[in-house]
N, C-alpha and C positions, 0 to 999 in steps of 0.2 A: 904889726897889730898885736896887741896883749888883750887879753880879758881884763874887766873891771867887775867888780862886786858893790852892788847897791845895798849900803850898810839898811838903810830904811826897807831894804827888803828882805834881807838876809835873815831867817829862823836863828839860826846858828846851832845847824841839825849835823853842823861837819861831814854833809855825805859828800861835797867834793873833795875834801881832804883827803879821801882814803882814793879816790881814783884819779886823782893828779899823777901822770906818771914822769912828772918834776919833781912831784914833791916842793911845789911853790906856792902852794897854802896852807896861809897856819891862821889859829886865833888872835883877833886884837884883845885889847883889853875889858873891851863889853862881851867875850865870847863869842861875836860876830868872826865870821872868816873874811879873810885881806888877802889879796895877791903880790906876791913877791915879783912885780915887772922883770927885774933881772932872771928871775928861772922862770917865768913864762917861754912855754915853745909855742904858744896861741894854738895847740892840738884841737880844743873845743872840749873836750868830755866835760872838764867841769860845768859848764851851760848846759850839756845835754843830761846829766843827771839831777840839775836842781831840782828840785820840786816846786819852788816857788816862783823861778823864771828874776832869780837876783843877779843870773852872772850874763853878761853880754861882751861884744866885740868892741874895744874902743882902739880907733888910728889915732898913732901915734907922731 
């Protein structure tokens, strides 16, 4: 299981970027955040800090 980011919901307020502790999100090119599936450890924190309820659980 990896997280996914719902671009249509995503602020692009970058607060999961700074507590990713992968370091597996970064900005697309609309300044939206994207998860890098390969360095996902599916830890959670990024969902647990959104504010907007963008990032969720997707099986893979």
């Amino acid at each position: 299981m990896v997280y996914k980011i719902d671009s249509s919901k995503c602020i692009g307020c970058h607060t999961c970027m700074g507590v990713c502790p992968a370091m597996a999100i970064g900005p697309d090119a609309a300044g939206k955040c994207m998860i890098d599936p390969n360095k996902c450890m599916s830890c959670g924190t990024c969902a647990a800090i959104c504010p907007v309820g963008a990032i969720s659980p997707e099986m893979k």
